[in-house]
C-alpha positions in Angstrom: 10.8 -150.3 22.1 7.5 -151.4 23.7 6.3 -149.6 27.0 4.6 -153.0 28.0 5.0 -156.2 26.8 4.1 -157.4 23.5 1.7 -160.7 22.9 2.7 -162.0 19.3 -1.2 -162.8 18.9 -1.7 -158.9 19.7 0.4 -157.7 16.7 -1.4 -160.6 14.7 -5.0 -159.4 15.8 -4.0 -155.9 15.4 -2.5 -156.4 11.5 -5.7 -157.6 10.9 -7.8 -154.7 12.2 -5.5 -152.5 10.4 -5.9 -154.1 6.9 -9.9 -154.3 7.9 -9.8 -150.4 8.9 -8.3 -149.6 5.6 -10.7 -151.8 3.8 -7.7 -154.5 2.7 -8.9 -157.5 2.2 -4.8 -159.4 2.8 -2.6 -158.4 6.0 0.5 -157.9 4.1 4.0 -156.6 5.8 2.9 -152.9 6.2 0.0 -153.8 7.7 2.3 -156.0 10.2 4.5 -152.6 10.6 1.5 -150.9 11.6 0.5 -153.2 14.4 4.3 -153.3 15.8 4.2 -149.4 16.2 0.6 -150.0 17.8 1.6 -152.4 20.0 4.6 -151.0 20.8 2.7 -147.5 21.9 4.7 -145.4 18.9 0.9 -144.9 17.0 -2.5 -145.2 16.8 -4.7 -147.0 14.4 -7.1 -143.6 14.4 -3.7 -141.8 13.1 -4.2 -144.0 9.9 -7.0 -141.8 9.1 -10.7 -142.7 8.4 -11.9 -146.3 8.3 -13.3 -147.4 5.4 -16.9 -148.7 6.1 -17.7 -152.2 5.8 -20.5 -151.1 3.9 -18.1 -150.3 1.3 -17.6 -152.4 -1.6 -14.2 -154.2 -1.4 -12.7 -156.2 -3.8 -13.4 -160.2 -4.0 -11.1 -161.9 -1.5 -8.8 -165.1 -3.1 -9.9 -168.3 -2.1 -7.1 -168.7 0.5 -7.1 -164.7 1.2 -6.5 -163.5 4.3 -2.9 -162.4 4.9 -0.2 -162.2 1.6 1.5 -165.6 1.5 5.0 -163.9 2.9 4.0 -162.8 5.8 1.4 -166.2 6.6 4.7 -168.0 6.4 6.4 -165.7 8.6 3.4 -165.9 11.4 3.7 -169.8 11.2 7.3 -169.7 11.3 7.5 -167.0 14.5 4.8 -169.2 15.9 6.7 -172.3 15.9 9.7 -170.6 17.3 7.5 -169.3 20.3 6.8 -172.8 21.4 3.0 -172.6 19.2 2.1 -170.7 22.5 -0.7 -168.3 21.9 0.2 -166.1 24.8 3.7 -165.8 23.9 5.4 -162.3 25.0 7.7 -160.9 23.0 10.8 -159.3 24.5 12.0 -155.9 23.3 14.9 -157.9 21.6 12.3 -160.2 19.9 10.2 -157.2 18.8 12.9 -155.2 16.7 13.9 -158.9 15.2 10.3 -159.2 14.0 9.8 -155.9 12.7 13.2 -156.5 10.6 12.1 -159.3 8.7 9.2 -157.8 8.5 10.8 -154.7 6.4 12.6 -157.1 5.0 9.1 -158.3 3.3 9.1 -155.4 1.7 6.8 -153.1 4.7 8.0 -150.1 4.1 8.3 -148.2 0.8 
């Protein structure tokens, strides 16, 4: 459960530094797992070990890259249901509910 409330942009922003810290080039469901915990004060994102440097060489990004196309259809579809507000707080209730479809991507394992 979070110790504070929960922006939905938050977890957003914070999947993305996750995947961007592990040199990723997609947010994909375990990324969006990540965030929850961060968010949610249960870890850190230096407890995912050490970032890789942009410097590194990653590999080519898709044309339409960015997040895997499960979970970009579940951020449009949350979205929508929070009104398309971008400060939309989450309550505890909402924040289990979105990290169980987001196992349910496949997040864990």
């Amino acid at each position: 459960m979070p110790e504070e409330p929960v922006r939905f942009a938050d977890i957003l922003t914070t999947a993305s530094a996750v995947a961007n810290y592990l040199g990723e080039p997609d947010v994909t469901a375990a990324h969006m797992l990540l965030a929850i915990a961060i968010q949610c004060g249960q870890e850190t994102i230096e407890a995912l070990g050490r970032p890789v440097s942009p410097l590194v060489p990653r590999p080519p990004r898709a044309a339409a890259a960015g997040a895997d196309p499960a979970v970009r259809a579940l951020t449009q579809r949350w979205f929508a249901a929070l009104g398309s507000d971008i400060n939309a707080v989450l309550s505890s209730a909402q924040v289990e509910a979105l990290r169980a479809e987001v196992r349910g991507l496949g997040g864990e394992g």
